[in-house]
C-alpha positions in Angstrom: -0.3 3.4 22.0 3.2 3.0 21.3 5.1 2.4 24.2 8.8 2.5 22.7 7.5 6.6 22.6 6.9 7.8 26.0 5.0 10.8 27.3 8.3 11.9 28.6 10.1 11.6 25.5 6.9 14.0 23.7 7.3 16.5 26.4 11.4 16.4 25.9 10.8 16.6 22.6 8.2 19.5 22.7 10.8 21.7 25.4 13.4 21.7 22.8 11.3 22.7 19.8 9.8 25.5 21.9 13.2 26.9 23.3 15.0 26.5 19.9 12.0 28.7 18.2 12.5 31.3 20.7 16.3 31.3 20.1 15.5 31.1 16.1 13.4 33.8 16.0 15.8 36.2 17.8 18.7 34.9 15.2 16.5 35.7 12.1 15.6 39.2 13.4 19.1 39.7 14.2 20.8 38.3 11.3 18.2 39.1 8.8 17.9 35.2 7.7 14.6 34.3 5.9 15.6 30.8 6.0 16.4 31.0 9.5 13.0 32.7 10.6 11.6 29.9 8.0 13.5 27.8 10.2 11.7 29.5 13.6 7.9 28.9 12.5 8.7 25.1 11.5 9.7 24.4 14.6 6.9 26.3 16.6 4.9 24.5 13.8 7.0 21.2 15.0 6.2 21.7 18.4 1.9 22.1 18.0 2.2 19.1 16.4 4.3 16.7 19.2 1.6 17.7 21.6 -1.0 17.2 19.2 0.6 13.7 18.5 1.1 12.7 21.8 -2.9 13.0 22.8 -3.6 11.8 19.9 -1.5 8.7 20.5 -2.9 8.9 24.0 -6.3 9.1 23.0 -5.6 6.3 20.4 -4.7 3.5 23.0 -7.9 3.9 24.4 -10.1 0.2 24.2 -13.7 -0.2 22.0 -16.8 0.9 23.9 -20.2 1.2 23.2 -19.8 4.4 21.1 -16.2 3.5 19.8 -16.8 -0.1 18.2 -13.5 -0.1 16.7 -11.9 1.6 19.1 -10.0 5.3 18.7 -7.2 4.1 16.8 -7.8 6.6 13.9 -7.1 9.4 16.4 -3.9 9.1 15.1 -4.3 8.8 11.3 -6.1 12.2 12.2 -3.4 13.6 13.7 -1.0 12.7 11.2 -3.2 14.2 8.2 -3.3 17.2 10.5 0.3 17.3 10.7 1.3 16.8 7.4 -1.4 18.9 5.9 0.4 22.0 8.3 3.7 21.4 6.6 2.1 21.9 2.9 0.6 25.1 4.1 4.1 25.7 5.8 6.0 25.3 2.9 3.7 27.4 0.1 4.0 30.0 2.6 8.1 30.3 2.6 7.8 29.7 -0.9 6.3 33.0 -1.1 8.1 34.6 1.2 11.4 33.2 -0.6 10.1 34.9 -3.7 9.2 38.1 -1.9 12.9 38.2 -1.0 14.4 37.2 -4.5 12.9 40.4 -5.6 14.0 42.5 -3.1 17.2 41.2 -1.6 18.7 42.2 2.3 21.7 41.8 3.8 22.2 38.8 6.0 24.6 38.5 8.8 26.2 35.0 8.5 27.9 34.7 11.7 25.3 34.9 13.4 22.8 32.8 11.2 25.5 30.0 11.5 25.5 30.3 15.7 22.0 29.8 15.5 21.5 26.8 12.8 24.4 25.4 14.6 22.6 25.0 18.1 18.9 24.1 16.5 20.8 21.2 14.4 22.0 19.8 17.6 18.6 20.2 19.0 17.2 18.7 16.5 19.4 16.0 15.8 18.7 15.2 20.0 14.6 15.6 19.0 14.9 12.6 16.4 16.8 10.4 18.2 14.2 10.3 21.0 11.0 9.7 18.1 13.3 7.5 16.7 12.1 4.1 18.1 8.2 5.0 17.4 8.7 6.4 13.5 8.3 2.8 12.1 5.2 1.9 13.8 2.8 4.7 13.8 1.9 7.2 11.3 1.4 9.8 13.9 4.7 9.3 15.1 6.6 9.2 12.0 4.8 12.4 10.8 6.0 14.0 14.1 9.8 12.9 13.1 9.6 13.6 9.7 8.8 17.4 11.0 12.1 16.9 13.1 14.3 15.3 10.4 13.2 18.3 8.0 13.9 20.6 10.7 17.4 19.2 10.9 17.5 19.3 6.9 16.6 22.7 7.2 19.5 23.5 9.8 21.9 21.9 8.0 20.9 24.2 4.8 20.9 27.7 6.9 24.5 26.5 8.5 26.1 26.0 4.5 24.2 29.4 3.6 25.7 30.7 6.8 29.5 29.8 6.1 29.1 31.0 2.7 27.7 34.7 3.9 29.9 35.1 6.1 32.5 35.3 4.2 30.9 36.5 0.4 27.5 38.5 0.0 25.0 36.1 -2.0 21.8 38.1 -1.7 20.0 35.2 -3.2 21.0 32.4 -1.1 18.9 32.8 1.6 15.8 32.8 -0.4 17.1 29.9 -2.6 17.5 27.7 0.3 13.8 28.6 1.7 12.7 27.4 -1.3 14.7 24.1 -1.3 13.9 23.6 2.3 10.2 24.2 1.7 10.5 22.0 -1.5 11.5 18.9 0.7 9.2 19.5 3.3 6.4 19.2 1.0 7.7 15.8 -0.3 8.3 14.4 2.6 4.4 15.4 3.6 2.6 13.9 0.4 3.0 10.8 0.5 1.6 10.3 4.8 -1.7 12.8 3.3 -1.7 10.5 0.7 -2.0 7.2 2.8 -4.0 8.9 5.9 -6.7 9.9 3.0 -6.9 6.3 1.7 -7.5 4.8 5.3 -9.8 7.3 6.1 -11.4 7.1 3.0 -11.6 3.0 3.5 -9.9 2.6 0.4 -9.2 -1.6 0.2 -5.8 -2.1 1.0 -3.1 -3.1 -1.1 -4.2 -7.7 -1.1 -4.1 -10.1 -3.5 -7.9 -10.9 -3.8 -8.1 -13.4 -6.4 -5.0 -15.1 -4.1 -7.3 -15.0 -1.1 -10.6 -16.1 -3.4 -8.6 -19.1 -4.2 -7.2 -20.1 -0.6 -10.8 -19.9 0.6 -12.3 -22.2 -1.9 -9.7 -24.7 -1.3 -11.2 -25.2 2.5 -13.3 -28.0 2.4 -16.8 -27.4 2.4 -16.1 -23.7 0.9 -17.7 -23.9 -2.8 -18.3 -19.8 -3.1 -16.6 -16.3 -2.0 -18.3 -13.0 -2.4 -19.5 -9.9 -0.8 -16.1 -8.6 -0.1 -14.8 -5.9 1.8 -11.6 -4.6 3.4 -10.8 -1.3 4.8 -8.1 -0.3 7.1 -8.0 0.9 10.9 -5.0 2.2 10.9 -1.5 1.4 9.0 -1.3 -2.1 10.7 -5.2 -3.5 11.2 -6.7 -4.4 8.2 -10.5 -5.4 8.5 -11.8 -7.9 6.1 -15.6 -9.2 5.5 -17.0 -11.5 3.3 -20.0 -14.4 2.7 -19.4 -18.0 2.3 -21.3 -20.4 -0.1 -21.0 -23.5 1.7 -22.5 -26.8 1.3 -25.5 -27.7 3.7 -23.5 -28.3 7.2 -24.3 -28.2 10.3 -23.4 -25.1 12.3 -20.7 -27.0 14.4 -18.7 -27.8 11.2 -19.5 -24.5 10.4 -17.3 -22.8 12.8 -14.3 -24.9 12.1 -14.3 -23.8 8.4 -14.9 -20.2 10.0 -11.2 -21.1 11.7 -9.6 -22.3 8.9 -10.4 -19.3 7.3 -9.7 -17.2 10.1 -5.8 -18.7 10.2 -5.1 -18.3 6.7 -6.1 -14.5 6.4 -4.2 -13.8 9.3 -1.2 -16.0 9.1 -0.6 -15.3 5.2 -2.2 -11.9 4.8 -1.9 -9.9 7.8 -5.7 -9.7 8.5 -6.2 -9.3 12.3 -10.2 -8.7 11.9 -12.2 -11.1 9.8 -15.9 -11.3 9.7 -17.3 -14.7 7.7 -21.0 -14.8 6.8 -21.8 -18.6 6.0 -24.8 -19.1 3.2 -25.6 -21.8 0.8 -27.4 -21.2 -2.4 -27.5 -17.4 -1.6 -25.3 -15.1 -3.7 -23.4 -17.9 -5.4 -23.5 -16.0 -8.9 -22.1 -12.9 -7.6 -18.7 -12.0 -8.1 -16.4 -11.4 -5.5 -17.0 -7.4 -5.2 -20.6 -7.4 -6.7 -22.7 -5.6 -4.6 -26.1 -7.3 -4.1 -29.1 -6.8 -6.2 -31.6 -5.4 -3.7 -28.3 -2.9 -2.7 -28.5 -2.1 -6.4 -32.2 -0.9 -6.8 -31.8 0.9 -3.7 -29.0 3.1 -5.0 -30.4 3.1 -8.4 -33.6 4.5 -7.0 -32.0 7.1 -5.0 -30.3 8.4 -8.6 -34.4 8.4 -9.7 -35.3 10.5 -6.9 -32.6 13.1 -7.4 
């Protein structure tokens, strides 16, 4: 877990979101602001999500067991997949309503829509600045403050529509800025779905194999790499597996080429896991990702029997 992000800060964080939504949705009722009731469900949105984050962070910094291997890291790769998958459905839902109201236009009562974008901007802007420290580090935390820096965005759209209503009748501006607020909230959503997918997926991460092929054949007593694999825990652990053709050693010199490689996957590509699986004549043809031949007929049978 991340400990630059307290439980305290998380329940701060969650105390403002839930007293700003209360004081939002009273503002849009009153004032008639689409964008500011937008505004209202974002935050309640906002504030599901900080507790969600905050056991799932919790739950995250638990150690490996018995039933948990690699631990419960991806608790909060969940989470953030949850979260950012709530602010797509967030945003196609004001888009519609923002459409809805294009067609049939109400009057909206800028003073107070600007009071009340005024007061969740500086809640807001206090809501980031705590997450702040964490949003680098952890997926689950920066999708938290992403929801709070598009909640500020947000604000800071509702107070420009405010000044203008309250002084000329735009009936179109309130919708128009739903949509524009909605707009960035979705793309500032994509791309965390897109990377929580791949690591959940196991997709290989982003290495330069044919860089690592080479560094490992250069150990002495290394004549062979295949049987790769590489998947991802989380947005910092990256796992990595692969067999050895090695010449005929004894186990004891074994090992030390098991350091050597050890040092260089983690010193000059990030690796923190590496699992090595020493052989001699055994797979030497294969390339580096084949998959083995008895793996083939396997799966090849398996297409038969469907």
């Amino acid at each position: 877990m991340d400990e630059k992000v307290t439980g305290k800060r998380f329940l701060a964080v969650t105390l403002l979101n839930v007293l700003i939504t209360i004081v939002e949705i009273l503002g849009g009722i009153l004032s008639g602001s689409l964008a500011l009731l937008s505004d209202a469900f974002h935050n309640l949105g906002d504030s599901l999500s900080i507790v969600l984050g905050y056991f799932a962070q919790h739950i995250g910094g638990h150690p490996e067991n018995r039933q948990r291997t690699y631990g419960y890291r991806r608790a909060e790769i969940l989470s953030a997949l949850t979260n950012s998958i709530f602010l797509i459905v967030i945003s196609v839902f004001l888009i519609i309503e923002a459409i809805k109201r294009l067609e049939h236009p109400q009057h909206i009562n800028g003073g107070i829509m600007l009071t009340v974008a005024v007061i969740g901007l500086l809640a807001n802007f206090i809501s980031a600045a705590l997450l702040h420290a964490g949003s680098e580090d952890s997926l689950n935390v920066k999708a938290t403050y992403l929801h709070i820096l598009s909640d500020a965005l947000s604000s800071v759209a509702v107070i420009i529509g405010g000044i203008i209503l309250t002084f000329v009748n735009v009936p179109w501006l309130d919708p128009a800025l739903t949509i524009g607020v909605a707009l960035y909230i979705a793309y500032e959503a994509w791309p965390i779905i897109n990377q929580t997918i791949k690591i959940l997926m196991q997709s290989s991460p982003d290495l330069d194999y044919d860089s690592i092929e080479n560094d490992l054949k250069q150990i002495g007593g290394v004549t062979a790499v295949h049987h790769v694999h590489a998947w991802m825990m989380d947005e910092h652990r990256i796992i990595f597996s692969a067999h050895l053709n090695c010449d005929d050693l004894p186990l004891s010199q074994v090992e030390r080429i098991y350091s050597q490689v050890e040092k260089i996957l983690h010193e000059k590509y990030g690796i923190c896991h590496v699992t090595i699986q020493a052989e001699y004549h055994r797979g030497k043809d294969e390339e580096l990702f084949n998959t083995p031949v008895d793996e083939k007929n396997v799966i090849n049978n398996d297409f038969k029997q469907d």
